[in-house]
N, C-alpha and C positions, 0 to 999 in steps of 0.2 A: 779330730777323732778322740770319742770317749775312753778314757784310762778303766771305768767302769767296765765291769767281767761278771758275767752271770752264770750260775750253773741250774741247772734243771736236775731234779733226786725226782724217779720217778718212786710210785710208792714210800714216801719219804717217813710213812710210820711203822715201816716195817725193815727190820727188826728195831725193838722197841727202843732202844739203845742208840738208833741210827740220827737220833736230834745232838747226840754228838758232834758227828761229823759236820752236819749244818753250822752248830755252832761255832768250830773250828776255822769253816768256810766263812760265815758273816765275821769274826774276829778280824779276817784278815783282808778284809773290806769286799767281799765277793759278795754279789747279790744272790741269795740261796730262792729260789720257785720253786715249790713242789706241784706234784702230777700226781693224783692218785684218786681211787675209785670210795674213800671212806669221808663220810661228813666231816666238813670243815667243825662240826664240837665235838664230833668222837676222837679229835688230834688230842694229845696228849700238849698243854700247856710249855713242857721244856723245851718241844720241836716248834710251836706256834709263835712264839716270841723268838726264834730264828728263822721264819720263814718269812721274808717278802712278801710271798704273795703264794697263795693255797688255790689251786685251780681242780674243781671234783669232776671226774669224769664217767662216763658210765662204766666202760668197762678199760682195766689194763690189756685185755685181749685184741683190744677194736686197735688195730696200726693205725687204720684212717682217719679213728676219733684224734687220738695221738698226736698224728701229722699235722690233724688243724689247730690240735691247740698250739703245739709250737708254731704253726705256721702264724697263729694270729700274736704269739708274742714279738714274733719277729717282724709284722707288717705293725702293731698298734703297741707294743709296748707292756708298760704294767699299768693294774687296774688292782691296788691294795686288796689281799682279805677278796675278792672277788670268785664266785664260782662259776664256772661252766657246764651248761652253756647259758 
């Protein structure tokens, strides 16, 4: 079993300040994924170089859109810099 830990920041550019926390989280060997509804080049560069992996969705409202994106991290993995769908 993998020592490897991942966390998912849903909306991870919001609040703008929030690529802290990411940071914090990758420092400390934690795989940081975001989930959010804004283009992967509207991220602010401090949050993009601590994110894994940047996954766009259409809306944070849609559960179901949600549910399959984690659900596809958890059957397939990661796919770098990748957006969805």
């Amino acid at each position: 079993m993998s020592d490897i830990k991942n966390f998912i920041m849903i909306s991870p550019n919001f609040p703008m300040t929030y690529y802290k926390f990411a940071e914090a989280l990758k420092n400390r060997g934690i795989r940081v994924i975001g989930i959010g509804d804004a283009f992967v080049h509207e991220l602010d560069e401090n949050l993009t170089i601590n994110l894994e992996e940047y996954i766009q969705c259409y809306s944070l409202f849609d559960t179901h859109e949600l549910i399959n994106i984690v659900g596809h991290l958890q059957i397939y993995g990661q796919n770098t810099k990748r957006q969805y769908p």
